[in-house]
C-alpha positions in Angstrom: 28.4 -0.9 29.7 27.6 -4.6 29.5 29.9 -7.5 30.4 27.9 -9.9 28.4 25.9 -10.7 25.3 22.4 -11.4 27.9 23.2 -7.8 29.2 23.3 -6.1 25.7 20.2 -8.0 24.7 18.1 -7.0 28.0 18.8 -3.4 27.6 19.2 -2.3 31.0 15.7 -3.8 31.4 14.5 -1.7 28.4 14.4 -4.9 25.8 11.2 -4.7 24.9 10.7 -1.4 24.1 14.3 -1.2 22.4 14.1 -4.0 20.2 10.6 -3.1 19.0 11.5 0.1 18.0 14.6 -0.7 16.7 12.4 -3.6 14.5 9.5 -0.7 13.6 12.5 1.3 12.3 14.0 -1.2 10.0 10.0 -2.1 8.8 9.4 1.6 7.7 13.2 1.6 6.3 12.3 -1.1 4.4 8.6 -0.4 3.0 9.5 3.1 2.4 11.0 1.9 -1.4 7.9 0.2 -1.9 5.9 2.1 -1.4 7.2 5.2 -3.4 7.5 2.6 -5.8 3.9 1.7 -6.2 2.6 5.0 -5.7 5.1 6.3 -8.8 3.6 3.5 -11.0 -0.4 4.9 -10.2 0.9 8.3 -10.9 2.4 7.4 -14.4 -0.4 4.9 -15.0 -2.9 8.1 -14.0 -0.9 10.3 -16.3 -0.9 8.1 -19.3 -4.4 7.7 -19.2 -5.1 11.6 -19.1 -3.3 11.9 -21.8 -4.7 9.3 -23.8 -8.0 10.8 -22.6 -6.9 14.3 -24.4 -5.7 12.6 -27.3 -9.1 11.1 -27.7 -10.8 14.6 -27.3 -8.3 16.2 -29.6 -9.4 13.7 -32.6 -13.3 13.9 -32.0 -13.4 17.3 -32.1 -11.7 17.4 -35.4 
């Protein structure tokens, strides 16, 4: 229980260690998007060029 706003933020002594986890948490929470973003747009970009790539074989081997 804390009586005061200086109390909550020192954590019991524990600040450091709370606060940067807490911040490392809301990091990942936040790259996490992004980075399934990015990595969906190399997988489409991979995909498209496969397929072009069979399309090409397709019409020189006719």
């Amino acid at each position: 229980m804390w009586n005061s706003p200086t109390e909550f933020f020192a954590m019991g002594g524990y600040a450091l260690y709370v606060w940067c986890s807490f911040g490392i948490c809301a990091f990942v929470f936040l790259m996490e998007p992004l980075a399934i973003r990015i990595r969906h747009k190399t997988i489409v970009r991979r995909l498209q060029r496969e397929v072009m790539a069979e399309q090409l074989d397709q019409k020189g081997s006719k």
